[in-house]
N, C-alpha and C positions, 0 to 999 in steps of 0.2 A: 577577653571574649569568651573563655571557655566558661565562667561563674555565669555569664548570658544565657552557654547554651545551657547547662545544668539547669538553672534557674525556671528556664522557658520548660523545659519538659524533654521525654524524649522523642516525640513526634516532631514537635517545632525544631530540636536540634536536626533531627534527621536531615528536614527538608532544609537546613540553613546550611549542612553539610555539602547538600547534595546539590543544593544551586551553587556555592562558591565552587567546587567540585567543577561544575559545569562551565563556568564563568571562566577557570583555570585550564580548562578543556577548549575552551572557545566554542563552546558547544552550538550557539546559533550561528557563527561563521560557519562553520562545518555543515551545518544541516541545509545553510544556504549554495553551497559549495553542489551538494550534492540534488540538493534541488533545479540545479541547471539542469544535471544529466535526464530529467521529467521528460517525457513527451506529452503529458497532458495539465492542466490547469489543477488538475483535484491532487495529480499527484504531485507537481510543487510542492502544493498549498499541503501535504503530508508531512515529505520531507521536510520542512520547515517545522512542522511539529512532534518529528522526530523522537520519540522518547530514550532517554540511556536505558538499557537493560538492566532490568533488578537483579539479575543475576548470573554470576557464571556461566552457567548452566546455558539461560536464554540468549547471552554472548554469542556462546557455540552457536548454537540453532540458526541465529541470525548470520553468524559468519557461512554457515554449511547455504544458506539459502543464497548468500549473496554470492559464493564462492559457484554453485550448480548454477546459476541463473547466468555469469560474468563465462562460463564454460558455452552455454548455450548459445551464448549472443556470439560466440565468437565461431561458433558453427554454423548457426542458421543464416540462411543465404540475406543480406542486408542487414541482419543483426535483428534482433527481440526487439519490436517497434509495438507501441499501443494505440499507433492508428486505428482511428473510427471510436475510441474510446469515448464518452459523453459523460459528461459530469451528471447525474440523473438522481441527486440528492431531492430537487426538487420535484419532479415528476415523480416519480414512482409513489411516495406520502399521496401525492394530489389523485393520481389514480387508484390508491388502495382505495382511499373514503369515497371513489364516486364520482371523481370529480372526469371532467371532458380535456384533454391533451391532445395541443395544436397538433397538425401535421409535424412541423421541424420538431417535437419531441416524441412524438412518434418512432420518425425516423431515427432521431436519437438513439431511440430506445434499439432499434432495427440494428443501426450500425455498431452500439454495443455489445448487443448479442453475437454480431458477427464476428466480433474481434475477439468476444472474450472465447469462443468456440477454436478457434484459431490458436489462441495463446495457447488453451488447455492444450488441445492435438501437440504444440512445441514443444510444452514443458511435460506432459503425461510419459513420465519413463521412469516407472518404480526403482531397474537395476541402474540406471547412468543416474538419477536427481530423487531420491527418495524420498527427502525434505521437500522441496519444490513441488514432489507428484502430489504428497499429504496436504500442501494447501490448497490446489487443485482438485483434491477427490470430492469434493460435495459440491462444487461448481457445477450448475446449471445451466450448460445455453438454451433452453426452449425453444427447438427449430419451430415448432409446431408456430408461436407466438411471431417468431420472425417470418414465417411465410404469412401471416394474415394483415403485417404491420407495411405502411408503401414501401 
């Protein structure tokens, strides 16, 4: 096998490395494992596409986020929930170019903003989650957009 990967390149081997890697990981068992713990459809549908981290380095990062985020939910009163969250892959494209969105995406939109305003207020603590606050700082809720939306 290894005259295969030599053979093939060092790109091709990479990526033959890093799916058997995966494979020996069980790596979509896992992503599926963790995809339960979702509260919304988009974030399943994430979790399942889970990427490994290219590197140490991003390891950490990813661990510090999930370690601040597992701290949080265990203080906030019901736990870190992504109620009102709306999958809005498809509205938001259709309203950029023009286009007219029903009411229930509207509202969508309405209850997104609302939550995601929410989450930020939970997670925004530079000195307790300082990772967690960094993915958070350029997060926009538009109150101004949610009062004009039903």
């Amino acid at each position: 096998m290894s005259d295969l990967l030599i053979a093939a390149g060092p790109a091709q081997a990479a990526a033959t490395i890093q799916t058997e890697a995966l494979e020996l990981l069980e790596w979509p068992r896992l992503a599926e494992q963790v995809a339960g713990f979702a509260d919304t459809a988009l974030g399943r549908r994430r979790c399942r596409q889970l990427p490994l981290a290219d590197s140490l380095a991003e390891s950490r990062r990813l661990l510090a986020e999930t370690t601040e985020l597992l701290a949080l939910d265990g203080l906030a009163e019901g736990g870190l929930h992504f109620q009102g969250v709306a999958d809005l892959s498809a509205i938001v494209p259709l309203c950029a170019k023009g286009g007219v969105a029903l009411a229930d995406d509207l509202l969508a939109v309405a209850t997104t903003l609302a939550a995601a305003r929410r989450l930020r207020r939970q997670i925004d603590d530079p000195q307790l989650r300082p990772v967690t606050t960094a993915l958070v700082a350029e997060l926009r809720t538009l109150p101004e957009l949610e009062q004009r939306l039903p």
